[in-house]
Every structure is written in structure tokens, then in C-alpha cells.
Backbone bond lengths (Angstrom), bond angles and torsions (degrees), N, CA, C in turn:
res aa  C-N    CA-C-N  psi(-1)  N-CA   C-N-CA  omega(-1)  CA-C   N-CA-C  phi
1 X - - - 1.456 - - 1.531 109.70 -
2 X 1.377 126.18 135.16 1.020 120.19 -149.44 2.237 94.98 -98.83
3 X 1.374 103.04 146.48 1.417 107.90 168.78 1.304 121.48 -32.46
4 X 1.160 122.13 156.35 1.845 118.53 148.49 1.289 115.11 -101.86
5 X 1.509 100.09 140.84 1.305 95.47 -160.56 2.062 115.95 -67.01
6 X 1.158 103.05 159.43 1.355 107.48 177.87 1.445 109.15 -62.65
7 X 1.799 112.79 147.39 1.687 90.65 -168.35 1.366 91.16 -89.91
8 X 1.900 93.68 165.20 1.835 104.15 -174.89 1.674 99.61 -93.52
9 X 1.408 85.47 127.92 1.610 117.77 167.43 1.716 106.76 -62.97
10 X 1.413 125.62 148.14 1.347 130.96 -170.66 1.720 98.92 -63.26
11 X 1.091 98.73 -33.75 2.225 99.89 179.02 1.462 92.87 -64.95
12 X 1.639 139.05 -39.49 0.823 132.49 -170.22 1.184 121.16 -44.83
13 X 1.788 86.82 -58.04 2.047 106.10 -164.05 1.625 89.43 -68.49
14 X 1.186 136.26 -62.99 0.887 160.97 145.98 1.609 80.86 28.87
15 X 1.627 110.67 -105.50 1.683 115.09 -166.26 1.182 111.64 -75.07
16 X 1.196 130.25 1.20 1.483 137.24 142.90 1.688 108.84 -37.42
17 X 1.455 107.64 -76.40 1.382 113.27 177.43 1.205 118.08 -54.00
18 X 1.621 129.69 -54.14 1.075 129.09 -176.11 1.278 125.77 -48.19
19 X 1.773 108.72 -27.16 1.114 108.29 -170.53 1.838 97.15 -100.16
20 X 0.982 135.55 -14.02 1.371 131.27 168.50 1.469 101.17 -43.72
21 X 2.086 107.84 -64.78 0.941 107.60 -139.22 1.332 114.46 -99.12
22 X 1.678 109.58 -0.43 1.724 111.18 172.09 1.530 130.82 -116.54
23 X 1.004 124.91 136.02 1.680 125.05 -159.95 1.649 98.26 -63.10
24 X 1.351 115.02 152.49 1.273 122.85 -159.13 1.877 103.62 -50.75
25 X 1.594 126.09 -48.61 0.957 113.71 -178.12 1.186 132.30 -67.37
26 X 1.647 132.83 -13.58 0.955 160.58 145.61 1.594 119.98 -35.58
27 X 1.593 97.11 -59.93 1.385 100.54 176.85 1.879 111.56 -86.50
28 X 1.624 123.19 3.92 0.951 74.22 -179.94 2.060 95.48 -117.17
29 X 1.391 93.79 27.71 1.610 108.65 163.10 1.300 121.90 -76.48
30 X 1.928 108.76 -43.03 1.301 107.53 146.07 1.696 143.54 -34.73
31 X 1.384 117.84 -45.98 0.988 146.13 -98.80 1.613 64.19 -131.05
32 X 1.251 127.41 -82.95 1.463 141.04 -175.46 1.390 103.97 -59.58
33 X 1.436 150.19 -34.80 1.506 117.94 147.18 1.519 121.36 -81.25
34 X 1.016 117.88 -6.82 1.769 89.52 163.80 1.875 110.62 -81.70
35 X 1.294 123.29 -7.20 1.487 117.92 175.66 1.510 94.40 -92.04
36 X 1.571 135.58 18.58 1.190 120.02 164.02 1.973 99.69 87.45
37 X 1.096 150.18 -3.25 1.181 134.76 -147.04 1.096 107.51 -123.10
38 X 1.424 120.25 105.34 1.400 136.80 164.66 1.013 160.17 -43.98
39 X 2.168 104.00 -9.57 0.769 115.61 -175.31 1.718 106.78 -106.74
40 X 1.730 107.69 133.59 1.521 108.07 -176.95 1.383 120.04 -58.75
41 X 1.215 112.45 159.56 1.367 115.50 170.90 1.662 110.27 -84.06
42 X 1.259 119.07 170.08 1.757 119.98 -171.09 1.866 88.07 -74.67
43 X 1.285 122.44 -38.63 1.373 116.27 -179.31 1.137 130.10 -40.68
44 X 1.217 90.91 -44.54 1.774 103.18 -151.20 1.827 91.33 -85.80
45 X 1.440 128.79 -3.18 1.455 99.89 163.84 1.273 126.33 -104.62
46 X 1.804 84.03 36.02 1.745 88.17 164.69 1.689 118.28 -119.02
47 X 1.884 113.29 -1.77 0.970 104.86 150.95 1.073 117.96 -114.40
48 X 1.876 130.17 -19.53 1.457 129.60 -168.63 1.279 120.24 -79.51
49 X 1.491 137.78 130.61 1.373 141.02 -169.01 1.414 104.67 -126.53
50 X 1.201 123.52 119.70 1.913 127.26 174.68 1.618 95.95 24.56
51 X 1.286 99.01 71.47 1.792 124.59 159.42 1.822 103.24 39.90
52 X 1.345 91.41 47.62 1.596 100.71 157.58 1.304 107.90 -134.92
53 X 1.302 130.02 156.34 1.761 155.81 138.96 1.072 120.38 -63.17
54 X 2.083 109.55 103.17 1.533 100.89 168.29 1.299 114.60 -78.86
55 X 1.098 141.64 105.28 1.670 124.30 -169.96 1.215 107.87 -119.53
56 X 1.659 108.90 -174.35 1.816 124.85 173.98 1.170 102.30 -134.87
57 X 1.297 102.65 112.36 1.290 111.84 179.52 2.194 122.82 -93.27
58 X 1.490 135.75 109.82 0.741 117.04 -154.97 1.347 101.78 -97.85
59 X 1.287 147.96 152.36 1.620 155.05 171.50 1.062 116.54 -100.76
60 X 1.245 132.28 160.71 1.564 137.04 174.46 1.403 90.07 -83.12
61 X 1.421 123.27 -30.15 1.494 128.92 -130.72 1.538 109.53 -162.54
62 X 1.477 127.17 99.67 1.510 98.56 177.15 1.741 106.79 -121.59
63 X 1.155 93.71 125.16 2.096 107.77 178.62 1.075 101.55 -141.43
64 X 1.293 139.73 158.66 1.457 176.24 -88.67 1.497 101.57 -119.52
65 X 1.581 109.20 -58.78 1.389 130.60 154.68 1.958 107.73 -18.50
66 X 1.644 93.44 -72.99 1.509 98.44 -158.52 1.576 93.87 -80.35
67 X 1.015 132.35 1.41 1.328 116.04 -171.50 1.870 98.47 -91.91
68 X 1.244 119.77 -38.06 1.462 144.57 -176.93 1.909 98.98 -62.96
69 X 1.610 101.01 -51.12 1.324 96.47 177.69 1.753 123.47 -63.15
70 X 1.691 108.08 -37.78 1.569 111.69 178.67 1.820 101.22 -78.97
71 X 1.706 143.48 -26.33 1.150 120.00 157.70 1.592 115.96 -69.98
72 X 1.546 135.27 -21.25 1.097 110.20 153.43 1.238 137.88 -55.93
73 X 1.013 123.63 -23.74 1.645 136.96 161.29 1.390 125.91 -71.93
74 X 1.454 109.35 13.14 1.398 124.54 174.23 1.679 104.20 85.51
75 X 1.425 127.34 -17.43 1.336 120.27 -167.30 1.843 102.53 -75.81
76 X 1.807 109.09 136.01 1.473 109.47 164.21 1.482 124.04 -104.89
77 X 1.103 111.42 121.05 1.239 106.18 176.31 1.526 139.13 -46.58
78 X 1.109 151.88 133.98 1.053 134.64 172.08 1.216 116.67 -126.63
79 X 1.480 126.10 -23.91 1.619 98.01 175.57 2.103 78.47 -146.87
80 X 1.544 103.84 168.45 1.580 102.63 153.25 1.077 116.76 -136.64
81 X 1.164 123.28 152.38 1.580 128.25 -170.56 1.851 107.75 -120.12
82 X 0.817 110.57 139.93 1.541 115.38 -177.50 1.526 124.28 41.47
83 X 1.318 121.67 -121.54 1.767 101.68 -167.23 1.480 87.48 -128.42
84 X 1.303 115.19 0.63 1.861 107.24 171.27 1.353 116.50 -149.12
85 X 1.270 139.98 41.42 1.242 146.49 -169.28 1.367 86.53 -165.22
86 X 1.882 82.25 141.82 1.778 107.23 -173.36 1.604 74.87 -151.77
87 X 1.831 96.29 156.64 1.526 114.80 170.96 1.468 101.31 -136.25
88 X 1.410 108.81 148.82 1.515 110.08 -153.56 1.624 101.51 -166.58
89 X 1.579 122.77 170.97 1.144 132.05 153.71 1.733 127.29 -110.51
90 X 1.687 110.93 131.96 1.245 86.52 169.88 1.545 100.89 -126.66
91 X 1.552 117.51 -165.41 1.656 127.37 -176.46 1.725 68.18 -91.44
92 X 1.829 91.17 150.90 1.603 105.59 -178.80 1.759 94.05 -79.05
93 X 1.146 108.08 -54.04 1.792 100.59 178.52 1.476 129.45 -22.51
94 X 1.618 99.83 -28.39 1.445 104.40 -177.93 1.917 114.50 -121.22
95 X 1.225 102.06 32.64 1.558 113.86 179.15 1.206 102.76 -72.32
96 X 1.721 127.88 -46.66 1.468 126.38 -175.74 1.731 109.91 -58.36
97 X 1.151 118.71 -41.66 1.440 110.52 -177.89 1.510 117.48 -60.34
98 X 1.292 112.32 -25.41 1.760 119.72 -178.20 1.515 90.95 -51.91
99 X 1.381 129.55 -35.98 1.405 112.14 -179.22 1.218 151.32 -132.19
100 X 1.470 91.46 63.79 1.422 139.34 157.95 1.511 122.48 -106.34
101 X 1.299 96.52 6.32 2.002 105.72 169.28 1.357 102.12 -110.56
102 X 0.872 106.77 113.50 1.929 146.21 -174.24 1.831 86.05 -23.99
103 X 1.312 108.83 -73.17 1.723 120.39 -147.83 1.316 89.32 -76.92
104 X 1.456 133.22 -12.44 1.747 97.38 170.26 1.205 116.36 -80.34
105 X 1.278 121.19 148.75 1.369 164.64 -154.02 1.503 111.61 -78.50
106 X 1.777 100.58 -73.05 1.186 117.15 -123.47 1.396 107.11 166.18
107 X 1.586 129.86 103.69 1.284 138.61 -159.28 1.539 99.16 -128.50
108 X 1.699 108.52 103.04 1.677 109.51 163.52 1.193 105.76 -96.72
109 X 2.019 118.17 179.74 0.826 122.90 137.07 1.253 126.54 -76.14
110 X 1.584 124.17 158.05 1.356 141.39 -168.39 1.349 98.53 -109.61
111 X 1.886 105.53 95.61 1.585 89.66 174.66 1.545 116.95 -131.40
């Protein structure tokens, strides 16, 4: 009979989501400042610029709403492409919060 699973701890859901919702280099830029570690990955100097994220951000959904919700999260928009993808910069410190807003998708780098 098989176990039940152990219940998920908020760190759980936590990199649960993160990892749904960010492309591997993304998450593991995340991943390396919350363990404190300073040193970049070879990736990230192909999207990170003076400790920002050029990224593409994809939406289930994009309206006025979600656009207000990703500049509350410090992210700026810079261009949008079709009816759910926006490309933008954010401070890398605050890449994990982009996904905790419902309608993102799916967070690449922009390279």
C-alpha cells in the first residue's frame, strides 16, 4: 500500500511553483540567491544586465490588471507581443515574486 504523501511545507509549494513557472536558468538564478551565493551562473550573462532580468514573460491572460500586477512586483515592461507575452526587465532579487501572480505562465530569459 503505497505512503501518503508528506504534507507540502510553504518552501515546498513554494519551489514547486517556482519550478513550474521558471525556465531552468531562471530558476536556478533564483535558486542561487536564496542559498545566499554570489557567484553567477555562465547563463545568466546572457540574460542578466547590472542585476536586472531581461525576460519573457508568458500569461494565461494579459489585461491592464495583470500588467499593473507584474509593475507592482517591480517588473517594467518593455515591449508586448501577442495577447499573452510581454518582455521586460526585472532586479533578479525580485524574479521569485513574479510567481505568485496567478496569470503568469511561464518566465524565460530574453536573449
Amino acid at each position: 500500500k503505497d505512503a501518503p504523501l508528506p504534507p507540502q511545507t510553504p518552501e515546498m509549494l513554494q519551489e514547486h511553483r517556482l519550478k513550474e513557472k521558471l525556465y531552468s536558468w531562471i530558476f536556478d538564478l533564483v535558486s542561487r540567491l536564496q542559498k545566499g551565493d554570489l557567484k553567477p551562473t555562465p547563463n545568466e550573462a546572457k540574460f542578466v544586465r547590472d542585476g536586472k532580468a531581461e525576460i519573457q514573460i508568458e500569461l494565461t491572460a494579459r489585461s491592464p490588471e495583470v500588467i499593473e500586477k507584474l509593475k507592482a512586483a517591480g517588473f517594467e515592461v518593455v515591449s508586448e507581443k501577442g495577447k499573452t507575452i510581454v518582455f521586460g526587465r526585472i532586479a533578479i532579487e525580485k524574479l521569485a515574486s513574479l510567481t505568485e501572480i496567478e496569470e503568469v505562465k511561464l518566465i524565460l530569459p530574453k536573449i
